[in-house]
N, C-alpha and C positions, 0 to 999 in steps of 0.2 A: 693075488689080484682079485680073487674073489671074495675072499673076506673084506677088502678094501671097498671092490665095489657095491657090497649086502652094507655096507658102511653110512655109505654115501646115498644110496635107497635111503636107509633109514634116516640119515639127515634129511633129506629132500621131504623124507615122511613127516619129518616134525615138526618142519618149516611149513607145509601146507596145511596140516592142522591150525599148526600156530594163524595161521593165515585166516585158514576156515573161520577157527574161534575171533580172531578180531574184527571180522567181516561180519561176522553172527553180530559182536559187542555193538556197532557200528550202526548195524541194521537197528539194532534194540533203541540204540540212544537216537537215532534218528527219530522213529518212531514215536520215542517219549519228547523230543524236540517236537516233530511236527503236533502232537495234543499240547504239549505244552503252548506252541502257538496260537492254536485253535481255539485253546482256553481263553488266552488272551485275548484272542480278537472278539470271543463270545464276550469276556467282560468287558471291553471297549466298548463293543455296539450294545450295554445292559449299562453302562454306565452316559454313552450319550444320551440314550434315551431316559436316564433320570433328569440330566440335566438340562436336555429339553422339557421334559417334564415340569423339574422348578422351574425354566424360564416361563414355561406358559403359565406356571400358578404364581409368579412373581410380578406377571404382566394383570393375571385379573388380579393382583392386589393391589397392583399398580392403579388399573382400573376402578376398583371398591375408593381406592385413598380420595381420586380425584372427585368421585360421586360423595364420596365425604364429607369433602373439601368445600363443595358444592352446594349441597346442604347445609352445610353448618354456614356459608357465608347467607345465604336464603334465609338462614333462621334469624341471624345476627340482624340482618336487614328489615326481614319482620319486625323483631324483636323493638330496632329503634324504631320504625314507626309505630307500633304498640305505644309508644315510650310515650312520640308526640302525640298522638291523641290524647293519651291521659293524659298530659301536661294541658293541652289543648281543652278538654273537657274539666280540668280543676280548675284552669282562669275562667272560661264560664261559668263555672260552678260558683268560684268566688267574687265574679263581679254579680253575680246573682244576689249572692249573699250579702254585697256591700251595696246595692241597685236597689232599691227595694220601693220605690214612691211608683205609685198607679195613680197616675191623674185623674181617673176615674174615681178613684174616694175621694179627690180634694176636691174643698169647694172652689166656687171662682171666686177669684180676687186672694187666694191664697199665695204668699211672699213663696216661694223654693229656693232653697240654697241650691249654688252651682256646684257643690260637690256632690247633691243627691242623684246629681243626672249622670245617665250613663250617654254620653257622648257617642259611642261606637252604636247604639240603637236608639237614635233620636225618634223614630219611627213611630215607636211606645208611647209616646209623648204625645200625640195628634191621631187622638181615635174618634170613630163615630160610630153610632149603637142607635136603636131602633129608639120609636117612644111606643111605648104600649098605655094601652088604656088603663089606666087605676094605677101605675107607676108614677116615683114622684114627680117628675117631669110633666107628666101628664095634668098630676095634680095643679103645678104651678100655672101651665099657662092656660087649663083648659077653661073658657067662658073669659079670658083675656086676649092672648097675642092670638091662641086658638082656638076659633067656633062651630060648631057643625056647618058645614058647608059644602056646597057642589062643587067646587073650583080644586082642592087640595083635600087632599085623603091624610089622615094621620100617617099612614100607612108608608107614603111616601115623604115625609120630615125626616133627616136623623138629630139625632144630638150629638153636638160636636166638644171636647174638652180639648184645649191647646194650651200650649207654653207660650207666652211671649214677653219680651220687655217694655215695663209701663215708660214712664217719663220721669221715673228715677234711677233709671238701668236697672231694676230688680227684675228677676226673671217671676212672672206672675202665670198663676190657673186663669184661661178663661174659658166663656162656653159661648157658645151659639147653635142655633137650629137654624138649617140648610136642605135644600130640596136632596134625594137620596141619591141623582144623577148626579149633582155637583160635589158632592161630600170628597169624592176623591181629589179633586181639582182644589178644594179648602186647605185640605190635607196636603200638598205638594205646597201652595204658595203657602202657609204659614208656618209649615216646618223651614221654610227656604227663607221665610221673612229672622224664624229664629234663630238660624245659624247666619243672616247676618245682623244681628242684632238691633234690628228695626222695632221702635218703638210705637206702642199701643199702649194710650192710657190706663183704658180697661175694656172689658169684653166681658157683660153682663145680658145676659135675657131683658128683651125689653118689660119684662112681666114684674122687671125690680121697682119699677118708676113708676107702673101701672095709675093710671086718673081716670080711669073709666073708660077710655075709648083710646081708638089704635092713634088718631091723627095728634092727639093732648097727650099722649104715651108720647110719643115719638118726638115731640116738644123736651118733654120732660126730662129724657135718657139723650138729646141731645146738649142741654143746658147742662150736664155734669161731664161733655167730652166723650160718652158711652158709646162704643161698636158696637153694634148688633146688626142680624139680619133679618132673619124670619117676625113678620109679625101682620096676621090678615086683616089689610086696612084698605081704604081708596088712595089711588093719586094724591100727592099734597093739590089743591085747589080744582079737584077733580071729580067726576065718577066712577071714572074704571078704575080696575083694580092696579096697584102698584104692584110688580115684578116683589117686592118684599113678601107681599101675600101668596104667592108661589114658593117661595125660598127660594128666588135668585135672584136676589139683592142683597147688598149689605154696603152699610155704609161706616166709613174708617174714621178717626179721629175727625168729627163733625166740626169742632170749634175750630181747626188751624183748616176745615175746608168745606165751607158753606154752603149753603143754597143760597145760590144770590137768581134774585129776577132782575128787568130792564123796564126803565120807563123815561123815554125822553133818552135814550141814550145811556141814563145814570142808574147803577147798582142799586139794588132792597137787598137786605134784609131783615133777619126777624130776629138771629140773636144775639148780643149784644156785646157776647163772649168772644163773639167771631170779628169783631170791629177792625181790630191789628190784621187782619189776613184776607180782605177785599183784596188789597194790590198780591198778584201773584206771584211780583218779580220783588219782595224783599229778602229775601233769604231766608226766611223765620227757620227754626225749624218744625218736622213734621209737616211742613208743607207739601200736598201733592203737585208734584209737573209730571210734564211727559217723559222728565229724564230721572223722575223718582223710581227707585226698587220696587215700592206697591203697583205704582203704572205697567212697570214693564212684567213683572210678576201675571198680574189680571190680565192685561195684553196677552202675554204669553197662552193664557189657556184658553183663549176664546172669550174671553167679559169684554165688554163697550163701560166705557167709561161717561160719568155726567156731567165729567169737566170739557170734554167733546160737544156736548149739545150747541145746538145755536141759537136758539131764542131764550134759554136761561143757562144758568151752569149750576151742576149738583159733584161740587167737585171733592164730597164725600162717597159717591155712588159707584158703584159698579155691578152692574149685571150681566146675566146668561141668558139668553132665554133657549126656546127648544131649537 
């Protein structure tokens, strides 16, 4: 019985070891489980935060793309308006280049072709410019249409060159001198008379006709149809000075519209040219009425008209005064 039960000790002994040792093994591999977790969860939380990482560098790239994006459409947009100006600045440049008449060199009564004009800057076409003493201008009228006098200062004259259509539809140079308050008002109605294609015989300084004095001048440059303004003379049948003697006067195709005076009721005149255009209701052309474009034109800026008058009619006239 006793070596049975030294037996059964020793079994129970090697079963508790046994035990021990798997309980040790157990304990070990736990152990190497719980780092091995630990691990894991260290590289989880090292791996979220990379990928947090790229997401936040994926979002400012995101951000970089659209400021890109943004840019490059800003530049594109530039870039065509760039485009339009030069295109914008080379049709300037080439109507420049194809444009090229300064009415200012032509003389008056000069024919222009209608493809020399540049239509889009009719402007250019109706300038006025001072007179200065010893210029050729000066040379023309001075001791003719102009004299030393107290009444009008050189100073205040300009000289005018315009386009207009004579009485053959040609588009012609002309000129006149005009007081230097009215130049722009010139300038508005015959640019407006040119674009609607109202016809003036011609438009010559009365200094072309010159006879020695302003009243036989003024004969003279009527007797060929001639428009002019400026020219320091008296009244016809008068002493005081005519509004022309100031520059603000001018009178428009004279032959289709007279000075006529009254006596007894019945029409004078004096030239002979003008015979066809007493009655004012034939239809002639180049007749002024009150429903003529020249009327309503001079009307429009402030001028009185001489077809108005009541005790004669000057229904070439129109003036400004102050």
């Amino acid at each position: 019985m006793s070596a049975r039960k030294g037996l059964l000790i020793a079994a129970y002994a090697l079963l508790l070891a046994a035990a021990i040792s798997a309980l040790a093994l157990f304990g070990v591999q736990t152990v190497r489980l719980h780092a091995l977790w630990q691990q894991s969860e260290d590289t989880a939380k090292q791996f979220e935060q990379e990928i947090s990482a790229l997401a936040a560098e994926n979002d400012a790239l995101a951000r970089e793309r659209e400021k890109a994006q943004a840019l490059a459409e800003d530049q594109a947009q530039r870039i065509e308006q760039l485009q339009d100006q030069c295109a914008r600045l080379q049709a300037e440049l080439d109507s420049a280049a194809r444009y090229t008449l300064d009415v200012r060199q032509l003389p008056a009564g000069q024919i222009v072709a209608g493809e020399e004009i540049d239509q889009a800057h009719l402007q250019d076409y109706f300038t006025s410019s001072p007179i200065l003493e010893g210029d050729e201008v000066y040379v023309r009228i001075y001791g003719k249409s102009f004299v030393d006098n107290d009444d009008i200062a050189l100073a205040d004259l300009r000289y005018m060159k315009v386009l207009h259509y004579n009485f053959d539809h040609q588009v012609q140079v002309g000129e006149l001198i005009v007081h230097r308050e009215l130049a722009p008002d010139y300038q508005e109605i015959f640019q407006a008379l040119f674009e609607n294609e109202y016809e003036i015989q011609s438009m010559y300084l009365i200094d072309n006709y010159w006879t020695g004095d302003g009243a036989s001048s003024d004969s003279a440059s009527i007797e060929v149809n001639n428009t002019s303004a400026f020219c320091y003379r008296k009244v016809v049948g008068g002493s005081g000075l005519s509004n022309h003697a100031l520059g603000r006067a001018i009178d428009i195709n004279p032959q289709q519209n007279p000075y006529v005076t009254y006596k007894d009721g019945k029409p004078r005149w004096t030239h002979d040219n003008a015979d066809d255009y007493i009655d004012r209701d034939t239809g002639l052309p180049h007749v002024i009425t009150h429903d003529d474009l020249c009327y309503r034109l001079f009307k429009a800026h402030g001028f009185d008209w001489g077809g108005d008058w009541r005790t004669m009619k000057d229904y070439q006239h129109f003036d400004k005064e102050k």
